[in-house]
C-alpha positions as CSV (number, residue, x, y, z in Angstrom):
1,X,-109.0,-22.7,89.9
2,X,-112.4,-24.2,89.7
3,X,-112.6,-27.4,91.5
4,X,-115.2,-29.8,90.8
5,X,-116.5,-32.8,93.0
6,X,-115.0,-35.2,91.0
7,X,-113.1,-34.9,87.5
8,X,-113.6,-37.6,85.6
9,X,-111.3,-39.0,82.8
10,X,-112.1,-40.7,79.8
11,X,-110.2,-41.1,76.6
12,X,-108.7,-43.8,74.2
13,X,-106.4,-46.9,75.5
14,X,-103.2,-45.0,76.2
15,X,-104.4,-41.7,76.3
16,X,-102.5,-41.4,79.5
17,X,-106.1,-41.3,82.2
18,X,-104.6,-43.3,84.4
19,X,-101.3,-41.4,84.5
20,X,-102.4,-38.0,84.3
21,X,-105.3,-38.7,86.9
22,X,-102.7,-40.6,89.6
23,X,-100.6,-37.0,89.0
24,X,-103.7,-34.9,89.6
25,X,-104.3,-37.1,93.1
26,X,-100.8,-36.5,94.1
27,X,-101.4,-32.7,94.1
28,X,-104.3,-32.6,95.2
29,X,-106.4,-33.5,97.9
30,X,-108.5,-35.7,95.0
31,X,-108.3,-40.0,95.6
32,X,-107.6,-41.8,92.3
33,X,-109.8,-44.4,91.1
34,X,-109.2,-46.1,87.9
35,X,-112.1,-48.5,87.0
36,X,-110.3,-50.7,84.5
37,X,-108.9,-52.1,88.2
38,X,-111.8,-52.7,89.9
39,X,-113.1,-54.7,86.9
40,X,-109.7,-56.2,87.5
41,X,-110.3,-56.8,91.0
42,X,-113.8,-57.9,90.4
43,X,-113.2,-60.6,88.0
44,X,-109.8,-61.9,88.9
45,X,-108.6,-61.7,85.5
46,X,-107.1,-59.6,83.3
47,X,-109.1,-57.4,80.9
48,X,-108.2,-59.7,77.7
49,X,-108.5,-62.8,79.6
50,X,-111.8,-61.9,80.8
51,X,-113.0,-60.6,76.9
52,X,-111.8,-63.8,75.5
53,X,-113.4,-66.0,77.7
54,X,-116.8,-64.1,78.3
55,X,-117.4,-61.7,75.0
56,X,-117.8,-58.5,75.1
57,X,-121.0,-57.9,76.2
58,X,-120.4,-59.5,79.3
59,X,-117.3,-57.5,79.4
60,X,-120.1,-54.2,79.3
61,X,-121.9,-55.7,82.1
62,X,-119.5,-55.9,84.7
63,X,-117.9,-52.7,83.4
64,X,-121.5,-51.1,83.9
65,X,-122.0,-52.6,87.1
66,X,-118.7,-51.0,88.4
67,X,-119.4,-47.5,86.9
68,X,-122.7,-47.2,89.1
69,X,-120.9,-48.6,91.9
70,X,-119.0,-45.8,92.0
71,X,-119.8,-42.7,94.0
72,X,-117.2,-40.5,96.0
73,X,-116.3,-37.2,96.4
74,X,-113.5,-35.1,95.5
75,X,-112.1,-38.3,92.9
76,X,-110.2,-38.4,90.1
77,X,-112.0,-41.7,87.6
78,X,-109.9,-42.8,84.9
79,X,-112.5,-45.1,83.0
80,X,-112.1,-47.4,80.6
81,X,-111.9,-46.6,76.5
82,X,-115.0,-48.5,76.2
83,X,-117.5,-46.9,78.8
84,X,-118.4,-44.5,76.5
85,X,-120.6,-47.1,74.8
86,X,-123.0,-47.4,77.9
87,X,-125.3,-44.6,78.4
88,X,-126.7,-45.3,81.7
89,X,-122.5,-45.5,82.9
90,X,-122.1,-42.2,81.0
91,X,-125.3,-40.5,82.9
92,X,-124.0,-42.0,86.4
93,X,-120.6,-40.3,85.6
94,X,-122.1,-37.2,84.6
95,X,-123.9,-37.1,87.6
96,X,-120.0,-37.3,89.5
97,X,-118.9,-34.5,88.2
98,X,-117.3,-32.7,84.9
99,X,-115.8,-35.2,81.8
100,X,-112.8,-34.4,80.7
101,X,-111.6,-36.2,77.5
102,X,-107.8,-36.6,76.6
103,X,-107.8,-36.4,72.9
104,X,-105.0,-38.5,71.7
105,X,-104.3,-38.5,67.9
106,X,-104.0,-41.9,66.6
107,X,-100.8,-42.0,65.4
108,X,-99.7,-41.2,69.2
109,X,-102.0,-43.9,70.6
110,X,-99.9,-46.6,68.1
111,X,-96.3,-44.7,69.2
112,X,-97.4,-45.0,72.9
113,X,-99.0,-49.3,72.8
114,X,-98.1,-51.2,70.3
115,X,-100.1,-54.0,69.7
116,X,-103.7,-53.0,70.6
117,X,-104.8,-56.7,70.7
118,X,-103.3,-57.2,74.6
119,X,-104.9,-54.1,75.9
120,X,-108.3,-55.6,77.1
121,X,-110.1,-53.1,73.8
122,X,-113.5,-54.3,72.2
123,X,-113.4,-54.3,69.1
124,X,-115.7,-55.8,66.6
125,X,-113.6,-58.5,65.0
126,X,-114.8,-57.0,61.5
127,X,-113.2,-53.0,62.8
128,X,-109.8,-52.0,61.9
129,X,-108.0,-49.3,64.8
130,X,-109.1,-46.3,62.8
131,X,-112.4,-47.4,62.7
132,X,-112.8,-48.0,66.6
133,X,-111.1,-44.8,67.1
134,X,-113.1,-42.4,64.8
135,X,-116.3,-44.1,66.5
136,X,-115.3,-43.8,69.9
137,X,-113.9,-40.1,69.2
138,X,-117.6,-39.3,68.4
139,X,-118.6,-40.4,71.9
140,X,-115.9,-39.1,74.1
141,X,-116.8,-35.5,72.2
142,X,-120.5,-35.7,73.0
143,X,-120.1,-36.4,76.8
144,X,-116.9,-34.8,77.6
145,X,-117.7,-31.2,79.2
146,X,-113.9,-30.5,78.2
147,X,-111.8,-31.6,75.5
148,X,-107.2,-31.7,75.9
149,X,-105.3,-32.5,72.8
150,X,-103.3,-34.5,75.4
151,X,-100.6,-35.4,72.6
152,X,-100.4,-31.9,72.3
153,X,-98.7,-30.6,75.1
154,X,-96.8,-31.6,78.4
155,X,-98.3,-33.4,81.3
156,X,-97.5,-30.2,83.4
157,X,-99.8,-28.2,80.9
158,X,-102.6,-31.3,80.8
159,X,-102.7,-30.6,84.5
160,X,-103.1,-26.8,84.7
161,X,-105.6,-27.0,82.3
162,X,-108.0,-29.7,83.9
């Protein structure tokens, strides 16, 4: 098995990053960082709460902030659905170690949340789900150095592959 420095997960709200990527640390010798909670952790707050009150783009900021914050070794990174948005994030993570994206149909991502509007997502208010998910599915292709149709197959199988 190749091992990288750091394997970094990106994907959809309820893709399963942060479930798949605590499973990876568990066999592994890999810590697990999920940067949805240290924007958590930074702004006290929930990730709605803290859209609602501040907008999105301040939502970005801090979500950039954290992303070059981050530097490790031998990590698994869940990131947020939306850091795909931020090319300098993107870059920084690159420069971590290989992308993998966990390629959720959309159908699956509605089976597995529900209502999308408690998740902490940006959205533009004028963009239905299909919208924000064939846009972000453009992005998450042109970083990701590997692609898992994650709905596809088991965890177990997720894990061999990545």
């Amino acid at each position: 098995m190749e091992r990288f420095s750091n394997i970094i997960l990106i994907g959809m709200p309820g893709a399963g990053k942060t479930t798949i990527g605590k499973s990876i640390s568990e066999k592994t010798s890999y810590d697990f960082i999920d940067t949805d909670d240290l924007i958590r952790q930074d702004c006290s707050t929930s990730l709605q709460e803290f859209i609602d009150k501040n907008g999105h783009l301040k939502f970005q900021e801090l979500e950039e902030k954290i992303i070059l914050e981050t530097n490790c070794k031998n990590c698994i990174i869940a990131t947020g659905g939306s850091v795909v948005y931020n090319l300098t994030s993107m870059k920084h993570l690159k420069s971590l170690g290989k992308i993998i994206y966990l390629d959720v149909s959309l159908d699956e991502l509605e089976r597995r949340l529900g209502d999308f509007k408690t998740r902490g997502i940006i959205i533009k208010p004028d963009q239905t789900i299909q919208d924000l998910y064939d846009e972000r599915d453009d992005l998450y292709r042109r970083y990701a150095d590997i692609t898992v149709k994650a709905n596809e197959m088991t965890m177990e199988n997720i894990i061999s592959i990545i």
